[in-house]
PyMOL Python script that loads the backbone (N, CA, C, O; Angstrom):
from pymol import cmd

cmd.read_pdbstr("""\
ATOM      1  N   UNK A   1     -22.652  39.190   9.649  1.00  0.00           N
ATOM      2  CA  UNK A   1     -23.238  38.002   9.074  1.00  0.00           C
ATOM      3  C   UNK A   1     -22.642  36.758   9.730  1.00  0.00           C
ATOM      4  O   UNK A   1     -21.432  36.741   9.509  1.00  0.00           O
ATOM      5  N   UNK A   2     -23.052  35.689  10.470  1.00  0.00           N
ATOM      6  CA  UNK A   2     -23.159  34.801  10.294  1.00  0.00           C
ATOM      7  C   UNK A   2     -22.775  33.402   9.704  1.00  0.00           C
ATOM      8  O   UNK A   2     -23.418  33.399   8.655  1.00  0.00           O
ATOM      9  N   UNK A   3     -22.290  32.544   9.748  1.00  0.00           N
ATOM     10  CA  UNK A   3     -21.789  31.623   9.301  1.00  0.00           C
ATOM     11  C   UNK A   3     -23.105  30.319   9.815  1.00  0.00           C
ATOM     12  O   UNK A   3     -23.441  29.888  10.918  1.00  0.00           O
ATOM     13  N   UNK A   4     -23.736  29.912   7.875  1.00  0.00           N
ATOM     14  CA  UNK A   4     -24.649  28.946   8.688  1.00  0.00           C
ATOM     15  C   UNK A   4     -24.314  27.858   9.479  1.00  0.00           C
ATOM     16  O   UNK A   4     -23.120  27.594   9.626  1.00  0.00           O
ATOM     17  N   UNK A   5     -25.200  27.155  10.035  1.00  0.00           N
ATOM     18  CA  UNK A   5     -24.566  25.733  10.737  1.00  0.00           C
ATOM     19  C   UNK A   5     -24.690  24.918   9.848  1.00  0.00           C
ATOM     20  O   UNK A   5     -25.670  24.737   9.125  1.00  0.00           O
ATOM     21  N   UNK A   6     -23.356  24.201   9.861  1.00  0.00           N
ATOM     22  CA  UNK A   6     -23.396  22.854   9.374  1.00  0.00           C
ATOM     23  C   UNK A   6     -24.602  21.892   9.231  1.00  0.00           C
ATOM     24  O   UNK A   6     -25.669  22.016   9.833  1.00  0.00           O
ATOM     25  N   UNK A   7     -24.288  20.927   8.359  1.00  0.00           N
ATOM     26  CA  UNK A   7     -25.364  19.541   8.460  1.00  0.00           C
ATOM     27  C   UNK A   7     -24.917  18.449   9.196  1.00  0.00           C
ATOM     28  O   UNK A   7     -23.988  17.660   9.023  1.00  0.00           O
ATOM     29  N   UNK A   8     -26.019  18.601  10.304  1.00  0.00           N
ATOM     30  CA  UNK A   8     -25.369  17.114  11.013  1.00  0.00           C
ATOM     31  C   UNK A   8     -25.946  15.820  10.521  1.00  0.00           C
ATOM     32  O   UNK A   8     -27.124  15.686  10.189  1.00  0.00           O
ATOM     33  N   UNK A   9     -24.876  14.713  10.495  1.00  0.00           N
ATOM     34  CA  UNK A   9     -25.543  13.372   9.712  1.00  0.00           C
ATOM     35  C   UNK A   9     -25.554  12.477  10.618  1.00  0.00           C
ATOM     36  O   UNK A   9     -24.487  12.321  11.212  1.00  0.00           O
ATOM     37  N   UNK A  10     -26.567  11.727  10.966  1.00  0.00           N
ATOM     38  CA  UNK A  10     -26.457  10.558  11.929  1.00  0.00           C
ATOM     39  C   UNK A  10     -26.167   9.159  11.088  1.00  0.00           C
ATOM     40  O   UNK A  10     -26.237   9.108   9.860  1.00  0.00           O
ATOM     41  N   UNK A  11     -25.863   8.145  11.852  1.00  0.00           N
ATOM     42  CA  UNK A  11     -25.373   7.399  11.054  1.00  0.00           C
ATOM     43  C   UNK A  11     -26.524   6.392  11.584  1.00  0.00           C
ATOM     44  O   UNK A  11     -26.416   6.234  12.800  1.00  0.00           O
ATOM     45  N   UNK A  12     -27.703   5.594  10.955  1.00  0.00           N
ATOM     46  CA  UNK A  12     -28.424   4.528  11.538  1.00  0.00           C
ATOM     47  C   UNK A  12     -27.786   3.295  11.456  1.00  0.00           C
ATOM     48  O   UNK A  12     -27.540   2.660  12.482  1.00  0.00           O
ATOM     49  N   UNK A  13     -27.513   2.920  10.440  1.00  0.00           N
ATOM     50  CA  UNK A  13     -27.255   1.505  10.689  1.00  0.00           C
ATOM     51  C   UNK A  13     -25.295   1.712  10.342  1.00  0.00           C
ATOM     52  O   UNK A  13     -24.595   2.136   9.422  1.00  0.00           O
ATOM     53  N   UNK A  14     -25.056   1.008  11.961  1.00  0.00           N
ATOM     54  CA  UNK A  14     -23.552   1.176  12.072  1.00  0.00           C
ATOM     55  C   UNK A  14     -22.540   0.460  11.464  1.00  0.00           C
ATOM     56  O   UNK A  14     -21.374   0.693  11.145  1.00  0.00           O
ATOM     57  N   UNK A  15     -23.963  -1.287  11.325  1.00  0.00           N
ATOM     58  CA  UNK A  15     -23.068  -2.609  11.013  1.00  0.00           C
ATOM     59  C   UNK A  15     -22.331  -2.156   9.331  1.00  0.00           C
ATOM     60  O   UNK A  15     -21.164  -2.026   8.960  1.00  0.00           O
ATOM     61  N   UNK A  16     -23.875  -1.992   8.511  1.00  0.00           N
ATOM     62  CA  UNK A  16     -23.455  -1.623   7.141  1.00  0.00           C
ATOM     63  C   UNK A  16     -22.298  -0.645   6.541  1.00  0.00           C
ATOM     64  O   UNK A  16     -21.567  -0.910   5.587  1.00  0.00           O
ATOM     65  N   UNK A  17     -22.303   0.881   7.540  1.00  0.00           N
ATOM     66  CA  UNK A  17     -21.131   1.824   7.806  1.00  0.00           C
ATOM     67  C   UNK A  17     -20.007   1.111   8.017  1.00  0.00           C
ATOM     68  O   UNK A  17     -19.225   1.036   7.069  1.00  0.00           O
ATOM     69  N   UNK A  18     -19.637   0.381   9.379  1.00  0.00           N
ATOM     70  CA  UNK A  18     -18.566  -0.317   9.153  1.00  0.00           C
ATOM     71  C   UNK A  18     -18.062  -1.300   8.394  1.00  0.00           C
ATOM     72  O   UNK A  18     -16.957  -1.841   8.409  1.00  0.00           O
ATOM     73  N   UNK A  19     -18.763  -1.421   7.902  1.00  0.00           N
ATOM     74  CA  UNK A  19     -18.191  -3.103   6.837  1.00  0.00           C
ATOM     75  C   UNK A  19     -17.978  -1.911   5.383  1.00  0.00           C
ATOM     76  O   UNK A  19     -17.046  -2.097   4.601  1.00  0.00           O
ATOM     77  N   UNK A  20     -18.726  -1.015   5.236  1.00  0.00           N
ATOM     78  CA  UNK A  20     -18.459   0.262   3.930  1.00  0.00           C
ATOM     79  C   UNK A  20     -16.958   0.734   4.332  1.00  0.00           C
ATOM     80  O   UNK A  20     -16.095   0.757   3.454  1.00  0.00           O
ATOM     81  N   UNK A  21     -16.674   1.084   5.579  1.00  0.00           N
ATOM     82  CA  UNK A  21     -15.858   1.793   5.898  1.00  0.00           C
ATOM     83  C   UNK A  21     -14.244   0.899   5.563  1.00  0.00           C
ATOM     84  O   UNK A  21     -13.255   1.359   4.992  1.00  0.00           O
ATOM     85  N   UNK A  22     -14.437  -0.483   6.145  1.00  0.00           N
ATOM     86  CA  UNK A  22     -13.265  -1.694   5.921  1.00  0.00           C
ATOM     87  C   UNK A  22     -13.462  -1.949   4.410  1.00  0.00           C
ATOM     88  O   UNK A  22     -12.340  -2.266   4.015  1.00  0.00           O
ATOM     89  N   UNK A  23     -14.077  -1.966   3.656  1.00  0.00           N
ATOM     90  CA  UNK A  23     -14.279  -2.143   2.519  1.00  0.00           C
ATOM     91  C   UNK A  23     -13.380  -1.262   1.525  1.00  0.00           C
ATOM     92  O   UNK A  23     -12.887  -1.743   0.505  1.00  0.00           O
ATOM     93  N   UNK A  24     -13.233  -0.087   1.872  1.00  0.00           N
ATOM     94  CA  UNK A  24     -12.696   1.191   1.391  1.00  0.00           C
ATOM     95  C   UNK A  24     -11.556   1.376   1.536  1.00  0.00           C
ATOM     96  O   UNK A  24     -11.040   2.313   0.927  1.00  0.00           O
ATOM     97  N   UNK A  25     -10.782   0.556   2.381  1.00  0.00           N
ATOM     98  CA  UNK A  25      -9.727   0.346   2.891  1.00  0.00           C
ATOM     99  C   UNK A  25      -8.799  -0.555   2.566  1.00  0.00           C
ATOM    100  O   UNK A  25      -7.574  -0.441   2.586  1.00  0.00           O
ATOM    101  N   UNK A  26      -9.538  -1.552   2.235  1.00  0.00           N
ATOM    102  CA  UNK A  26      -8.458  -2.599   2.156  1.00  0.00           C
ATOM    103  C   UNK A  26      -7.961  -2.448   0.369  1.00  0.00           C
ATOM    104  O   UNK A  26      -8.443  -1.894  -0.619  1.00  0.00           O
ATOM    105  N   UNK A  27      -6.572  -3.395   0.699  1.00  0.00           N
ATOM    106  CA  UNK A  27      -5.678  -3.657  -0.798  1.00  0.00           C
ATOM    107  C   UNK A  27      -5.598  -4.546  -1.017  1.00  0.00           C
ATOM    108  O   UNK A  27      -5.607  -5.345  -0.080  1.00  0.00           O
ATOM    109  N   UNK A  28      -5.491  -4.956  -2.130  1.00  0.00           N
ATOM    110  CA  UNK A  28      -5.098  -6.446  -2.196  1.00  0.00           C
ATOM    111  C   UNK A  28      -4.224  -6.281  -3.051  1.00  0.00           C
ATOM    112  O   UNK A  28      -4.270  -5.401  -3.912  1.00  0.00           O
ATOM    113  N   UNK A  29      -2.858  -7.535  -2.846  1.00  0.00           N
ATOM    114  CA  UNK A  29      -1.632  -7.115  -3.747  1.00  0.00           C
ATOM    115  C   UNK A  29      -1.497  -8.692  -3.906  1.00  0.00           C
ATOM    116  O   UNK A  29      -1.597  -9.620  -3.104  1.00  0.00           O
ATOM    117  N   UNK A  30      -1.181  -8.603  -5.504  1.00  0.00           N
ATOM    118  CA  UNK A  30      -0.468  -9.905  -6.119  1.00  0.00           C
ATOM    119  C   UNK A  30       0.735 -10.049  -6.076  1.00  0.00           C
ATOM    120  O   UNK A  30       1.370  -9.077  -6.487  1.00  0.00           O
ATOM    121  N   UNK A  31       1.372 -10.995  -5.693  1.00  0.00           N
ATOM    122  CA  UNK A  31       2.779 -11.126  -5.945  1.00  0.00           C
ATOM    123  C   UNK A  31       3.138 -12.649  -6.734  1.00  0.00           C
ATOM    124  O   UNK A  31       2.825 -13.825  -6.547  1.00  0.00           O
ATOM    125  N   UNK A  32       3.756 -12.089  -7.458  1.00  0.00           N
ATOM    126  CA  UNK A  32       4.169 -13.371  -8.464  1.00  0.00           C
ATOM    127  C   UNK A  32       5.171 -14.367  -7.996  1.00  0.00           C
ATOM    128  O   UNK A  32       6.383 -14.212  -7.852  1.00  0.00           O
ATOM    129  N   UNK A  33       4.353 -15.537  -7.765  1.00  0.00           N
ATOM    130  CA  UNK A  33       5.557 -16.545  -6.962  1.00  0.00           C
ATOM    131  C   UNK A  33       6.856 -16.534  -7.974  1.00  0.00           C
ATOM    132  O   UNK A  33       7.916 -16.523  -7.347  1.00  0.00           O
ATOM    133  N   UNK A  34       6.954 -16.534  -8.944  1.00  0.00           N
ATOM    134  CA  UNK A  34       8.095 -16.504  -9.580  1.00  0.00           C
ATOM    135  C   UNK A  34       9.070 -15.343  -9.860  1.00  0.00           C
ATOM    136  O   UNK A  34      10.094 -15.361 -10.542  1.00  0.00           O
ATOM    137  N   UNK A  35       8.461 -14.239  -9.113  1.00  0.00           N
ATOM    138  CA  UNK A  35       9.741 -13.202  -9.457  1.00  0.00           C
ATOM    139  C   UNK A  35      10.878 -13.594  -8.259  1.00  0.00           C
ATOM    140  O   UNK A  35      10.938 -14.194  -7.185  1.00  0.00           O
ATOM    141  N   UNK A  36      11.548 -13.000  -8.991  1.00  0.00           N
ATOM    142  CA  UNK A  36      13.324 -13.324  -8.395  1.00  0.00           C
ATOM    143  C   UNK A  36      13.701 -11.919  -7.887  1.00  0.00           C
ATOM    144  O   UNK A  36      13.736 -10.819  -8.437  1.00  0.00           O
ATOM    145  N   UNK A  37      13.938 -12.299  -6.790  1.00  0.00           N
ATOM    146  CA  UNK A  37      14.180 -10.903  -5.578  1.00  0.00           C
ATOM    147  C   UNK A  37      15.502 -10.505  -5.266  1.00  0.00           C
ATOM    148  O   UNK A  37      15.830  -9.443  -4.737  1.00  0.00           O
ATOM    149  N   UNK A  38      16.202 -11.385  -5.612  1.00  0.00           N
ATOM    150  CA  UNK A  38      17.649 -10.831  -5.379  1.00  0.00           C
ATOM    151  C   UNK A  38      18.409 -11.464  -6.795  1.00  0.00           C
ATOM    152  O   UNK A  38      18.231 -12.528  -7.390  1.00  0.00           O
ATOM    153  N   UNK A  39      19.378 -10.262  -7.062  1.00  0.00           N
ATOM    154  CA  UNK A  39      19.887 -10.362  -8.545  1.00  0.00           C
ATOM    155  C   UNK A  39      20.842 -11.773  -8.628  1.00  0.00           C
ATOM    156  O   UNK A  39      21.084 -12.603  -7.752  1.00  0.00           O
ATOM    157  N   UNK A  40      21.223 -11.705  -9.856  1.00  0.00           N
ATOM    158  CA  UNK A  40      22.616 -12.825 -10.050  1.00  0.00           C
ATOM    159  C   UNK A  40      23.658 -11.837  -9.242  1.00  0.00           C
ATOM    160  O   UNK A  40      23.686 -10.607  -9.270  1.00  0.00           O
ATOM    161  N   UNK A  41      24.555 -12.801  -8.470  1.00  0.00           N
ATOM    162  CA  UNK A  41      25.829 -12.629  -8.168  1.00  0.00           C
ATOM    163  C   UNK A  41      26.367 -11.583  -8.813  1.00  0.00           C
ATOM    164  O   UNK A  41      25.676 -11.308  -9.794  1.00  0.00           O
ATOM    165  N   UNK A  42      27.448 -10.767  -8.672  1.00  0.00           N
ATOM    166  CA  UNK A  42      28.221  -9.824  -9.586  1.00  0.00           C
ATOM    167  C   UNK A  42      29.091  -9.446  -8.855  1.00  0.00           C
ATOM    168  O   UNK A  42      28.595  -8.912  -7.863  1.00  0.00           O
ATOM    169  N   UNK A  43      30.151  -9.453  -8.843  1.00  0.00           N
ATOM    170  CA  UNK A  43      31.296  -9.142  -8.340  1.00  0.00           C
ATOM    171  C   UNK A  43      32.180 -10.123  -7.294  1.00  0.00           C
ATOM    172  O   UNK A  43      32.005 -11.330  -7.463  1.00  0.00           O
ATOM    173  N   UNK A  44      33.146  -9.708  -6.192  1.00  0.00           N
ATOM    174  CA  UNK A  44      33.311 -10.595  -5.720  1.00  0.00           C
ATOM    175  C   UNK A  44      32.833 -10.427  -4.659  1.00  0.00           C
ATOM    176  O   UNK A  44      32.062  -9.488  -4.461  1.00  0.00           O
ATOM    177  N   UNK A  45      33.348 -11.744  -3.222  1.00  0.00           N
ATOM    178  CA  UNK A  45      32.350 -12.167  -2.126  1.00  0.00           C
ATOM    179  C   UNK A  45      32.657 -10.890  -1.145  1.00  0.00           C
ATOM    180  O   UNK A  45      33.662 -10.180  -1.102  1.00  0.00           O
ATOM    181  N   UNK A  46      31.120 -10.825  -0.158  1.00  0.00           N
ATOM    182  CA  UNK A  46      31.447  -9.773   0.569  1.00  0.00           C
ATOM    183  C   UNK A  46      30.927  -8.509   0.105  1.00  0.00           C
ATOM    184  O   UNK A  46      31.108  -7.455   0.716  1.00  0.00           O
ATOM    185  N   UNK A  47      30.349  -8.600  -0.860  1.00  0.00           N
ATOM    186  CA  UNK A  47      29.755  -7.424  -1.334  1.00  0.00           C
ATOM    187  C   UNK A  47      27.951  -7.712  -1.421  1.00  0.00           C
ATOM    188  O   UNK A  47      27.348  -8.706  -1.825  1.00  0.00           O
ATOM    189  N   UNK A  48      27.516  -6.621  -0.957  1.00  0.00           N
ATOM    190  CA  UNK A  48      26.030  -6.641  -0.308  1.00  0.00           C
ATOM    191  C   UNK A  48      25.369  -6.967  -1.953  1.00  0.00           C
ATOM    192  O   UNK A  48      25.648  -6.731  -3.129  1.00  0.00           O
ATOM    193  N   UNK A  49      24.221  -7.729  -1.057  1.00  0.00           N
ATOM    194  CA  UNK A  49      23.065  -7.902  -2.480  1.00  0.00           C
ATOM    195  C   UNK A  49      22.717  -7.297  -2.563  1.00  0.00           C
ATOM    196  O   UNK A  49      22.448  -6.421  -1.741  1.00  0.00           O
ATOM    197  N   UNK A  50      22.249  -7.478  -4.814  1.00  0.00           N
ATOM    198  CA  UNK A  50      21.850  -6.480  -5.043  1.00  0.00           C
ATOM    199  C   UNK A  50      20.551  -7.272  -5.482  1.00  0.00           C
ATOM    200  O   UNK A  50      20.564  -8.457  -5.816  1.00  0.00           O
ATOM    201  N   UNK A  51      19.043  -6.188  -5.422  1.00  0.00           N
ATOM    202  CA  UNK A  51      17.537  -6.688  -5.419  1.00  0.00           C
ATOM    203  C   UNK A  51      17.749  -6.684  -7.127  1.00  0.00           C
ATOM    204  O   UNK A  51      18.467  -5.974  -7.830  1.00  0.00           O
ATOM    205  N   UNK A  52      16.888  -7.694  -7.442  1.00  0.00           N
ATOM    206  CA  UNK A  52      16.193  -7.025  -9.056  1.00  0.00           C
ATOM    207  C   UNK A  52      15.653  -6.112  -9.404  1.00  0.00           C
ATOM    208  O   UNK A  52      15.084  -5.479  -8.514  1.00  0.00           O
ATOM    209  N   UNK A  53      15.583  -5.747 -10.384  1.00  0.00           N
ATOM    210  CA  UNK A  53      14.444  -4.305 -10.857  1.00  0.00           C
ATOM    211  C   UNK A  53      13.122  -5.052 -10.641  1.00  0.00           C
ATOM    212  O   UNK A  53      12.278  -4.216 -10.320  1.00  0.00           O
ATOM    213  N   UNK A  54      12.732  -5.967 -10.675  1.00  0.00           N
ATOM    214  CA  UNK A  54      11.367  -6.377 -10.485  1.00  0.00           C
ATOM    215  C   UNK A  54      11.279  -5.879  -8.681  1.00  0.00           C
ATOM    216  O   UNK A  54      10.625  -4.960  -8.188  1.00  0.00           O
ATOM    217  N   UNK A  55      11.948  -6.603  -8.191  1.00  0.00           N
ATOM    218  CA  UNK A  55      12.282  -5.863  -6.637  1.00  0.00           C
ATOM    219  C   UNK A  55      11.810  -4.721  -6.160  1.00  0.00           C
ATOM    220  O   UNK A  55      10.895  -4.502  -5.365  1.00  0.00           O
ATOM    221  N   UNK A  56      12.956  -3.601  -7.066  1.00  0.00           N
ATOM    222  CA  UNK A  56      13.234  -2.761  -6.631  1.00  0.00           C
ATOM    223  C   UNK A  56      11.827  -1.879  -6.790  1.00  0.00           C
ATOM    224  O   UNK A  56      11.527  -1.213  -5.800  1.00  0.00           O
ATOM    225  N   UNK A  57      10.724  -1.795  -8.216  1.00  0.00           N
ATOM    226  CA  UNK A  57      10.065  -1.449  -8.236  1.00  0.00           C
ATOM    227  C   UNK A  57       8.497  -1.927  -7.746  1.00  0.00           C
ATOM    228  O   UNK A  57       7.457  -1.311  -7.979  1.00  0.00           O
ATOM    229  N   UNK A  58       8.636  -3.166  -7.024  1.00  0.00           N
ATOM    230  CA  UNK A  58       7.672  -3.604  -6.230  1.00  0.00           C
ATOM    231  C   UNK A  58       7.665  -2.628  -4.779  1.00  0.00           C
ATOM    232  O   UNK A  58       6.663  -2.149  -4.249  1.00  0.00           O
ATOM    233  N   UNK A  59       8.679  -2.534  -4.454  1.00  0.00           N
ATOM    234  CA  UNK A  59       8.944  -1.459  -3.150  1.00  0.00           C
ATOM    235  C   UNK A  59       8.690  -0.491  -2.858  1.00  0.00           C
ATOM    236  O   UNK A  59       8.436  -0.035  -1.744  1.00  0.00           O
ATOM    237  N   UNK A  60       8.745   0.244  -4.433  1.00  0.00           N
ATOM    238  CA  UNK A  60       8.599   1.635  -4.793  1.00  0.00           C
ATOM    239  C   UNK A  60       7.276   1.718  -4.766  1.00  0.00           C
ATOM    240  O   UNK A  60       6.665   2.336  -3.893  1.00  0.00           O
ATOM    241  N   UNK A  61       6.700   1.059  -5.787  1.00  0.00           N
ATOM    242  CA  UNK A  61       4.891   0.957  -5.746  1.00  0.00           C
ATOM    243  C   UNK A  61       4.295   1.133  -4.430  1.00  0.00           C
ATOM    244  O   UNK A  61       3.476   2.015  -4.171  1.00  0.00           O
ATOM    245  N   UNK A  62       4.878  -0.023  -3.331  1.00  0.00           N
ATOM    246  CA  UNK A  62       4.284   0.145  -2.351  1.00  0.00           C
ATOM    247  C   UNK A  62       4.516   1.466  -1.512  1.00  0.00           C
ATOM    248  O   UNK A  62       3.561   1.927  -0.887  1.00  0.00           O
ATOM    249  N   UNK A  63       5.766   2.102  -1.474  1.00  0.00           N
ATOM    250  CA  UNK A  63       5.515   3.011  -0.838  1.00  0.00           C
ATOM    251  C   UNK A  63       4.531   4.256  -1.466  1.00  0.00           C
ATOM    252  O   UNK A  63       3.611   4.723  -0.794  1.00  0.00           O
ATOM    253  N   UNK A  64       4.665   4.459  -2.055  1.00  0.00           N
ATOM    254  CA  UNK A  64       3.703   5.401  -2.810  1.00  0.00           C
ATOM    255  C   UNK A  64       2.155   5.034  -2.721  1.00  0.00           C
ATOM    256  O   UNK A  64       1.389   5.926  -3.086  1.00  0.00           O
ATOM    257  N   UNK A  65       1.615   3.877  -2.296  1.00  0.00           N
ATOM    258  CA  UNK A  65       0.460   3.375  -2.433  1.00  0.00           C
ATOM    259  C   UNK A  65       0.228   4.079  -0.821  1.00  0.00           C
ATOM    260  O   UNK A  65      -0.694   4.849  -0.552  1.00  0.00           O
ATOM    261  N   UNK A  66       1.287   3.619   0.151  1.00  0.00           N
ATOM    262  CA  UNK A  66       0.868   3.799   1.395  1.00  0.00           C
ATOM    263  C   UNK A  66       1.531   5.514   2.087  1.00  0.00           C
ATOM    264  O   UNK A  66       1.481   6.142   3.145  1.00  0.00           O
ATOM    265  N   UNK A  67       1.933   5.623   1.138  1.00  0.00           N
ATOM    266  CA  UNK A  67       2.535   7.137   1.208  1.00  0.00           C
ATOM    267  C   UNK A  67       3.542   7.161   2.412  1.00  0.00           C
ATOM    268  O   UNK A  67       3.219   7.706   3.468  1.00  0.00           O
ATOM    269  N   UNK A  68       4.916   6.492   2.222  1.00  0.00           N
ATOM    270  CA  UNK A  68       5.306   5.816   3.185  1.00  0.00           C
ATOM    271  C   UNK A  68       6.812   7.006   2.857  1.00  0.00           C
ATOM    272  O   UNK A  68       6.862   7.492   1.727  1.00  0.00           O
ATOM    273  N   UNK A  69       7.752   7.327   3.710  1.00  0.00           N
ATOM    274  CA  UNK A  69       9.113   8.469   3.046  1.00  0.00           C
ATOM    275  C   UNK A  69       9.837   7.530   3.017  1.00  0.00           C
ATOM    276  O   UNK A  69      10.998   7.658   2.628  1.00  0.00           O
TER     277      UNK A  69
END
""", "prot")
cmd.dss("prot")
cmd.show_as("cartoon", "prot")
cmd.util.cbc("prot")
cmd.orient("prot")
């Protein structure tokens, strides 16, 4: 037996396909001018910053959105 053939699809109009295709694609991301990206001070000098949790989970979101390791 046989394996039927596929369906081939032509594509007529390319302009509409591509503008469907960018359409499907894009993100749009809000960012809140007022979040605060790096924490208060804590400890003494010389010690690396630390991000906010607002930060930290803006980062996270994104990688997971873009499936990023």
């Amino acid at each position: 037996m046989s394996k039927p053939e596929p369906a081939r699809y032509r594509t007529t109009n390319w302009k509409s396909y591509n503008d469907a295709l960018k359409q499907r694609g894009s993100l749009l991301i809000w960012l809140d001018k007022d979040m605060v990206w790096l924490a208060p001070r804590a400890g003494r000098n010389g010690r690396p910053a630390v991000f906010s949790d607002a930060a930290i989970q803006f980062c996270l979101m994104v990688k997971v959105l873009f499936g990023l390791p």
